[in-house]
C-alpha positions as CSV (number, residue, x, y, z in Angstrom):
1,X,-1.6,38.3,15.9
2,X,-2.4,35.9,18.6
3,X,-3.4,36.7,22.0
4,X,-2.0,35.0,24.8
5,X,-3.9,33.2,27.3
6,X,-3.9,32.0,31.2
7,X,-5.9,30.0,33.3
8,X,-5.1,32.1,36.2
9,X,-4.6,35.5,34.8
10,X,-5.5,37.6,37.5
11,X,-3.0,39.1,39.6
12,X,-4.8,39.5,42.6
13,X,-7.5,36.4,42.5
14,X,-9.7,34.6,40.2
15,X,-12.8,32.8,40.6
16,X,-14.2,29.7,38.1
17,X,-17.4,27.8,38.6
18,X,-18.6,24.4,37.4
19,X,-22.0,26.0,35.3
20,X,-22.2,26.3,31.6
21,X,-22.6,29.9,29.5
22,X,-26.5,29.5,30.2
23,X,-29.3,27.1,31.9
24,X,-32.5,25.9,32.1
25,X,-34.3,27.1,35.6
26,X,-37.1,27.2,37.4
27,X,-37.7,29.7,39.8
28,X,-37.4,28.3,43.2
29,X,-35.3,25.3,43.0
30,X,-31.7,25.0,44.5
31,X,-28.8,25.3,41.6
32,X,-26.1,23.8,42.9
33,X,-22.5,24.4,41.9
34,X,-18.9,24.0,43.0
35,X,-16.7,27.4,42.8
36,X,-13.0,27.9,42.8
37,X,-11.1,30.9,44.5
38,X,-7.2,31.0,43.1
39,X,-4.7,32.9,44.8
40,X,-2.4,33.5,42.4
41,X,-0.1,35.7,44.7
42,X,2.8,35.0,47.2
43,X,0.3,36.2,50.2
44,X,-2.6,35.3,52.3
45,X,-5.3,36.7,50.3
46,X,-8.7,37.7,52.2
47,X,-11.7,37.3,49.5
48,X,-15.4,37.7,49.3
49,X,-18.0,36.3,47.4
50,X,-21.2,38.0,45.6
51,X,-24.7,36.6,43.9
52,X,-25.8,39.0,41.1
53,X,-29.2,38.9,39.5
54,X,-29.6,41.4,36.9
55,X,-32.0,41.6,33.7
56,X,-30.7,43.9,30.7
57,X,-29.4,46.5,32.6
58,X,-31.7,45.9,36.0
59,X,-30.4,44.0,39.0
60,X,-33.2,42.3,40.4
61,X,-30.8,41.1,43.4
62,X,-27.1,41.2,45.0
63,X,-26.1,39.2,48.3
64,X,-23.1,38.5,49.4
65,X,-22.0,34.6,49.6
66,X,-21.2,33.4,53.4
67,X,-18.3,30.7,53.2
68,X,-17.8,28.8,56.4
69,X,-20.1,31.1,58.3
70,X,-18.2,34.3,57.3
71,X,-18.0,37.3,54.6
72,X,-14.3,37.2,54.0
73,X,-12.2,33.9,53.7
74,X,-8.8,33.2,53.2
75,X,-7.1,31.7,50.6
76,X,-3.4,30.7,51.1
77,X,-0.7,31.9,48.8
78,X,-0.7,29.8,45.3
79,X,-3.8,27.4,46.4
80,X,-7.3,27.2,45.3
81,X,-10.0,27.0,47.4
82,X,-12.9,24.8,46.7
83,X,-16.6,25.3,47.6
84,X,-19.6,23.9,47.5
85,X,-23.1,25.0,47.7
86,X,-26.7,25.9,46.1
87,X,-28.3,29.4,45.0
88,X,-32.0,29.6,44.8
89,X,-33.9,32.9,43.3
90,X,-37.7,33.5,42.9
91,X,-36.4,34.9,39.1
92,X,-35.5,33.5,36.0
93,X,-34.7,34.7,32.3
94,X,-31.6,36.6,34.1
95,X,-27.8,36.2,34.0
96,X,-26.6,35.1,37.4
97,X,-22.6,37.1,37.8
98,X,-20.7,35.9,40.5
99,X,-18.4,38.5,42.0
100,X,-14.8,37.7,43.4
101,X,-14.0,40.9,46.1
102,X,-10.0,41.5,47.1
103,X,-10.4,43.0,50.6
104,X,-7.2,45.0,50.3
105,X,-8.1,47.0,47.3
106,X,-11.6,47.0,48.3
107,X,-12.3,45.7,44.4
108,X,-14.1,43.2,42.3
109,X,-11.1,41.5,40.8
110,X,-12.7,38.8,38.8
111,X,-16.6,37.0,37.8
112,X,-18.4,34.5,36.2
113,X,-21.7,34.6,34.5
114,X,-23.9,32.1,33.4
115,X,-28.0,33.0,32.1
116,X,-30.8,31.4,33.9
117,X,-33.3,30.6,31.0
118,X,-36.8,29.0,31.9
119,X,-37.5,26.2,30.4
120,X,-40.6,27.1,28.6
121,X,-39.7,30.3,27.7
122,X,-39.2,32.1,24.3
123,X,-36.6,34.1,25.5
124,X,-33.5,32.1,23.3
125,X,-30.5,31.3,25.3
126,X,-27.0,32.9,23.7
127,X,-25.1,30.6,21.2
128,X,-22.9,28.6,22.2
129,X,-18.8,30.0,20.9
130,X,-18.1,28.9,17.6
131,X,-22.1,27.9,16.6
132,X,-24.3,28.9,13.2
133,X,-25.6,32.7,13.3
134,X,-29.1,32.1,12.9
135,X,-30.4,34.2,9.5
136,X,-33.8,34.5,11.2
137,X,-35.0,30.8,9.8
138,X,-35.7,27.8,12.3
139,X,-32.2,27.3,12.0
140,X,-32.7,23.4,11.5
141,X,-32.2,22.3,8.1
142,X,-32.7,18.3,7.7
143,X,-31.4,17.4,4.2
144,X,-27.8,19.5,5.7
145,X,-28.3,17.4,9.0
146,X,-28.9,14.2,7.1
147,X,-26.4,15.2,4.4
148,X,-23.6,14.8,7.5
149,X,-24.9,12.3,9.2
150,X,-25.1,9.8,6.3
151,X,-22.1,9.3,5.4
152,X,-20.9,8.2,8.9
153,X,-23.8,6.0,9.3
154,X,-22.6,4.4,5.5
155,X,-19.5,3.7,7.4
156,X,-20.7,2.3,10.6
157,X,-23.1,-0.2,8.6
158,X,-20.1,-1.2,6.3
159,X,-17.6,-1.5,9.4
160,X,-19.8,-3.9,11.2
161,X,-20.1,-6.1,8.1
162,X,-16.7,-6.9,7.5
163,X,-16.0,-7.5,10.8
164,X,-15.0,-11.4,11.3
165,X,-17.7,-13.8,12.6
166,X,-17.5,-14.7,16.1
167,X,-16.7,-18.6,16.5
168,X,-20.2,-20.2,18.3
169,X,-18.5,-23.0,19.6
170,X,-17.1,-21.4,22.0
171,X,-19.0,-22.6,25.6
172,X,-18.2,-21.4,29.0
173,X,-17.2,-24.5,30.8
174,X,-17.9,-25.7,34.4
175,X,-15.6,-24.8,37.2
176,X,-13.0,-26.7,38.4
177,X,-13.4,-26.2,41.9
178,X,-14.8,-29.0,43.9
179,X,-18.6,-27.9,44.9
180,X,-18.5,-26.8,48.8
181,X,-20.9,-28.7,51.1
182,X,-22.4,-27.1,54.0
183,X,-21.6,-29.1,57.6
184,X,-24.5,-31.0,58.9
185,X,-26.3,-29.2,61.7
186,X,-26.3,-30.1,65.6
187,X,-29.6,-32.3,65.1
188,X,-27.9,-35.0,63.0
């Protein structure tokens, strides 16, 4: 059975950011990021945008997300708005949601998430799609790592051995233009 797919899949609006599933933060430093706002309709859509902080099930924060000085912004039929900006929060070792709002259905129609992890925390960021489950060991086996990695670096040695000598007598030859004086000065 395969499921199909679409980059803009929402009917009323959907909103995509530049940030990856999770990353490193300190608490108190500007994140920037670049968000996109689709209007996937054949009408002037009005939109919102919300910062969500939450822990487990705990929101530490919500606020909503002025663009150009205002709440609500429009987005024109079939075109994407593109924005630009920084969050900053006192927290960390939470998943940051953003939150697309339709104003005519009064609805969140569509998010993005990414976890802010400290960087010298033990909390473990998620895995990334299609990684090793980790069976409760360090996870980091050397003799697999090497047992991948040697075989490609076999190659690479072998490669570079068989490639043909580059001719030495080759020299890079003076130009052929004619050297350029400078005019005498007004004292001569």
């Amino acid at each position: 059975m395969s499921q199909a797919s679409s980059v803009m899949g929402g009917t009323l609006g959907d909103v995509f950011w530049d940030l990856p599933p999770w990353l490193y933060y300190t608490p108190g430093y500007d994140l920037g990021l670049s968000v996109y706002v689709a209007n996937p309709t054949d009408v002037d859509k009005e939109y919102a945008l919300l910062a969500r902080l939450s822990r487990d099930t705990t929101q530490i924060s919500e606020e909503a997300l002025p663009v150009f000085g205002y709440t609500w912004f429009k987005v024109e039929p079939g075109d994407v708005a593109k924005l630009k900006g920084a969050l900053r929060f006192s927290e960390t070792n939470a998943v940051l949601t953003l939150l697309l709002y339709e104003k005519d259905s009064g609805e969140v129609i569509d998010s993005a998430a990414t976890m802010l992890v400290a960087p010298s925390s033990s909390v473990l960021p998620p895995a990334w799609p299609g990684a090793p489950v980790n069976t409760g060991s360090s996870g980091f086996d050397l003799s697999q790592m090497m047992g991948m990695i040697l075989p490609v670096l076999m190659l690479g040695m072998v490669a570079s051995a068989m490639q043909p000598k580059k001719d030495q007598t080759k020299r890079l030859e003076p130009g052929k233009e004619p050297v350029k004086q400078l005019p005498l000065g007004r004292g001569s």
